[in-house]
C-alpha positions as CSV (number, residue, x, y, z in Angstrom):
1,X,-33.7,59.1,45.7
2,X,-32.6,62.4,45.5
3,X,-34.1,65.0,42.3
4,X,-30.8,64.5,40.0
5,X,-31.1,60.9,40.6
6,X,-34.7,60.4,39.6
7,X,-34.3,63.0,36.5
8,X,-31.0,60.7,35.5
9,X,-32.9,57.7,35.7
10,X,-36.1,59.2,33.6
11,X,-33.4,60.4,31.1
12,X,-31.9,56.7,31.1
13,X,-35.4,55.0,30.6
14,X,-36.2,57.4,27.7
15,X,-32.9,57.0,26.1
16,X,-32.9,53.0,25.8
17,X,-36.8,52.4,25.8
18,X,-37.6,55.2,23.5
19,X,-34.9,55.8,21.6
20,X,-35.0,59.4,22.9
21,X,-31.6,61.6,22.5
22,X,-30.5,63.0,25.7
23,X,-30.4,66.4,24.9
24,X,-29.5,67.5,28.1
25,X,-29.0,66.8,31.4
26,X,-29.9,66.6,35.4
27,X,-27.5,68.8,36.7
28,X,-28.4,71.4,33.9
29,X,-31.8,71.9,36.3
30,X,-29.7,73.8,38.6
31,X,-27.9,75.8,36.5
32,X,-28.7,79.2,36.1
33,X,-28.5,79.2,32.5
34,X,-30.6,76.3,31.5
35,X,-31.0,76.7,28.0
36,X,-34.9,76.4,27.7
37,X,-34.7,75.7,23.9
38,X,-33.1,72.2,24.4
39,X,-35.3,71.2,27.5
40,X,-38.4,72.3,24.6
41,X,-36.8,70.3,21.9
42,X,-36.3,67.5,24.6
43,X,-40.0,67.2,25.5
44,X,-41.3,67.5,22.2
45,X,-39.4,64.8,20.9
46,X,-40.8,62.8,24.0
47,X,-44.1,63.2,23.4
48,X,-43.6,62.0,19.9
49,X,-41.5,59.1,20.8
50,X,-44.5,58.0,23.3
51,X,-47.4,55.7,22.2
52,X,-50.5,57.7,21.6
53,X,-53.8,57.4,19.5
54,X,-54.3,61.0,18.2
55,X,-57.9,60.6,17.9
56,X,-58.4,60.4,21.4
57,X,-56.5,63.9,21.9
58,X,-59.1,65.5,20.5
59,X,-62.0,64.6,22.2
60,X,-62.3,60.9,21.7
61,X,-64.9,60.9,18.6
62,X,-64.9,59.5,15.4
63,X,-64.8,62.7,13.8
64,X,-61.6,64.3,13.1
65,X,-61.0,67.4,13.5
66,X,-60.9,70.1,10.8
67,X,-58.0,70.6,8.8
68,X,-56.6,73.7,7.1
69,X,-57.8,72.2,3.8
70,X,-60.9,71.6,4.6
71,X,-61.3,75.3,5.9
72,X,-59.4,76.3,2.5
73,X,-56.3,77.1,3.8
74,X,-52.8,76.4,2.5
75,X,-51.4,74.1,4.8
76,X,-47.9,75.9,6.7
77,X,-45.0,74.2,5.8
78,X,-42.1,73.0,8.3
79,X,-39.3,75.0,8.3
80,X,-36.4,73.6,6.8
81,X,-33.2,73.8,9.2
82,X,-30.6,76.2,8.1
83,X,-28.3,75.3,5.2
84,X,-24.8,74.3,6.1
85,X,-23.4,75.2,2.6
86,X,-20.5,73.2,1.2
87,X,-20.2,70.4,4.1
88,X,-23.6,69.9,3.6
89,X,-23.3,68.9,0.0
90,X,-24.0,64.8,0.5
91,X,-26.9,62.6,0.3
92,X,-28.1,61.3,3.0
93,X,-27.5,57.5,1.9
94,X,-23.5,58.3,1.2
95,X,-22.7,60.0,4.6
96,X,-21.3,57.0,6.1
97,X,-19.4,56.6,3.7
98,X,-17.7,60.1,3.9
99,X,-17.6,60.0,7.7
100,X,-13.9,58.0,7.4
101,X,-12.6,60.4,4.6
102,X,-14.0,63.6,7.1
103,X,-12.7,62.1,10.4
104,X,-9.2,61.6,8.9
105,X,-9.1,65.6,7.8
106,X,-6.8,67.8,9.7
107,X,-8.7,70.1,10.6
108,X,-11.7,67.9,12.9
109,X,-8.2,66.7,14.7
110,X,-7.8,70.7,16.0
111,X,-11.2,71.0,17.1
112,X,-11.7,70.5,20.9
113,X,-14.6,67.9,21.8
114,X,-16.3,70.8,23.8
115,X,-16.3,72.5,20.6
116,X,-17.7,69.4,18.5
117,X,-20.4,68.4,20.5
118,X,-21.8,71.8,21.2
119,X,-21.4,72.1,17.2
120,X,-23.5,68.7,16.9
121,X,-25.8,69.2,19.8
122,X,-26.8,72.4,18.3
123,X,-27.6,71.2,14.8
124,X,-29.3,68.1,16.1
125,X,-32.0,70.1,17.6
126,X,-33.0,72.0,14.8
127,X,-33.0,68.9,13.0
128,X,-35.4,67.2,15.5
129,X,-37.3,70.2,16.0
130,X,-38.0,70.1,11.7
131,X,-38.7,66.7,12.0
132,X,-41.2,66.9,14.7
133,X,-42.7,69.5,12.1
134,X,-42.8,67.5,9.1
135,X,-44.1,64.4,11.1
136,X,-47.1,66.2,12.4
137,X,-47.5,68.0,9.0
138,X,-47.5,64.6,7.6
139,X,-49.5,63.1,9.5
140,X,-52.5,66.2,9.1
141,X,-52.8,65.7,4.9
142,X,-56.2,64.3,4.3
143,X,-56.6,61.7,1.4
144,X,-57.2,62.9,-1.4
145,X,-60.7,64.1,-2.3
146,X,-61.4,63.6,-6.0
147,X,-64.8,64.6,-6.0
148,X,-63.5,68.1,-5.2
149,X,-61.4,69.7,-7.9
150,X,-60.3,73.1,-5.5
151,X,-59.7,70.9,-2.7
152,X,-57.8,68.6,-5.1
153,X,-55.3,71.3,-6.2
154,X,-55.2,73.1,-2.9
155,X,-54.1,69.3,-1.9
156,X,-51.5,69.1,-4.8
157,X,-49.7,72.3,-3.4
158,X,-49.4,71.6,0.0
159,X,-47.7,68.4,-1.0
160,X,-45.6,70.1,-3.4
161,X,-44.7,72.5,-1.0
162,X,-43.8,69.8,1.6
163,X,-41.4,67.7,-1.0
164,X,-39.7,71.1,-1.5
165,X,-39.3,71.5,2.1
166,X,-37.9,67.8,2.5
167,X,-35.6,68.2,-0.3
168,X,-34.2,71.7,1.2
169,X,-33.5,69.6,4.7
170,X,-31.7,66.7,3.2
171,X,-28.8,68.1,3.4
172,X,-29.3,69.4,7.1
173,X,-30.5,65.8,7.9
174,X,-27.4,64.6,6.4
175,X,-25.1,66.6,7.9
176,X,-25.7,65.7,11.5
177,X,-25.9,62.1,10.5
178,X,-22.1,62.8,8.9
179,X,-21.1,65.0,12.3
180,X,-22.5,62.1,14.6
181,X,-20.8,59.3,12.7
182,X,-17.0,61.4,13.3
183,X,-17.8,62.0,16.8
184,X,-18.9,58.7,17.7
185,X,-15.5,57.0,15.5
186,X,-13.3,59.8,17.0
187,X,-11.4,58.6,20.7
188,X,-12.7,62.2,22.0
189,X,-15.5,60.2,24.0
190,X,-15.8,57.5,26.2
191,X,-17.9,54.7,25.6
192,X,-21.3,55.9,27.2
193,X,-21.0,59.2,25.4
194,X,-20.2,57.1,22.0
195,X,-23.3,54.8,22.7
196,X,-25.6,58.2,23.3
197,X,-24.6,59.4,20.3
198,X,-25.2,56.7,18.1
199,X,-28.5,56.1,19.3
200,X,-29.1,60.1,18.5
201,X,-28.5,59.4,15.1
202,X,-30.0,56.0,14.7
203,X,-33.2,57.8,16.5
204,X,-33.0,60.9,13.4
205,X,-32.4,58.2,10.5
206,X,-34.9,56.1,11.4
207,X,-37.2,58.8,11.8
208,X,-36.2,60.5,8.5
209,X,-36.9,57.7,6.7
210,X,-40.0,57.6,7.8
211,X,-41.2,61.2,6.7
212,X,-39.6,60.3,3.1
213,X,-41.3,57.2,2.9
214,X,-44.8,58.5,4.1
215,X,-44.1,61.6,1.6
216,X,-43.6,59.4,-1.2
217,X,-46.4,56.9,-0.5
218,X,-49.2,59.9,-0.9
């Protein structure tokens, strides 16, 4: 089995066992202008889609290691994507919903599909790349120490902070939800492009939700 072979079928293996977006592709490897941003994005969100105990990454003890509130730091937020101003103006929840009203406009129907994907591939990454962010940020808050009244407000503000931060990104989040649902209705791709990107953007939603609900349950 040859290198692109073996990289097409790790890509395959991710992408239906993982639910991990392929972001780019085996004959990209011998290009000469691999874009090193995607191939980053592409492991990062494979290491996170793996099964892992995060306890035993740092050093297999009980103890867990110390966090920036413990040391009395404020904890740094994940940056939000960049806002997509007016098209960006949905919720999350209504976005399919708007995809049929969108897909119908005139001006998605001048837009080559080179054009469209690069536009989607593009905002998909940041998206994943703040999500990987929040995720870990999440996933770093201690409980809440009561006996501790600085630690307890230091606590308060990182979580403030972070709601502020998920709020700002709803609308990037929803965006390439509402760019992944035209693409994948339009006849631009063929079926096993369709299929990719609907798992992309089951993949962001599912993962989405999960940051919003593990926000609102602390």
């Amino acid at each position: 089995m040859r290198a692109e072979e073996r990289l097409n079928h790790a890509f395959t293996l991710a992408e239906s066992e993982l639910n991990v977006p392929r972001l780019i592709e085996p004959k990209d490897f011998g290009s000469e202008h691999l874009d090193q941003k995607s191939v980053m994005t592409y492991l990062l969100t494979l290491l996170q889609a793996l099964p892992h105990d995060r306890s035993a990454l740092v050093g297999g003890g009980d103890e867990a290691p110390p966090s920036a509130a413990d040391a009395g730091e404020t904890v740094a937020q994940p940056k939000t994507p960049p806002s997509q101003s007016s098209d960006a103006s949905f919720k999350v929840e209504r976005s399919r919903k708007s995809s049929s009203s969108s897909q119908k406009s005139g001006a998605g129907k001048s837009r080559s599909k080179k054009e469209m994907l690069k536009e989607y591939q593009a905002r998909l990454e940041e998206v994943l790349a703040w999500l990987l962010e929040a995720e870990d940020q999440l996933q770093s808050m201690l409980p809440v120490c009561e006996a501790d009244v600085e630690i307890v407000k230091r606590q308060f503000k990182d979580h403030e902070d972070f709601m502020v931060s998920l709020t700002q990104s709803q609308d990037s989040v929803g965006l390439v939800l509402h760019r992944g649902q035209i693409l994948e209705q339009s006849d631009k791709l063929n079926t096993e492009e369709a299929a990719s990107i609907h798992n992309q953007i089951t993949l962001v939603n599912e993962r989405w939700e999960s940051v919003r609900q593990g926000a609102m349950e602390r």
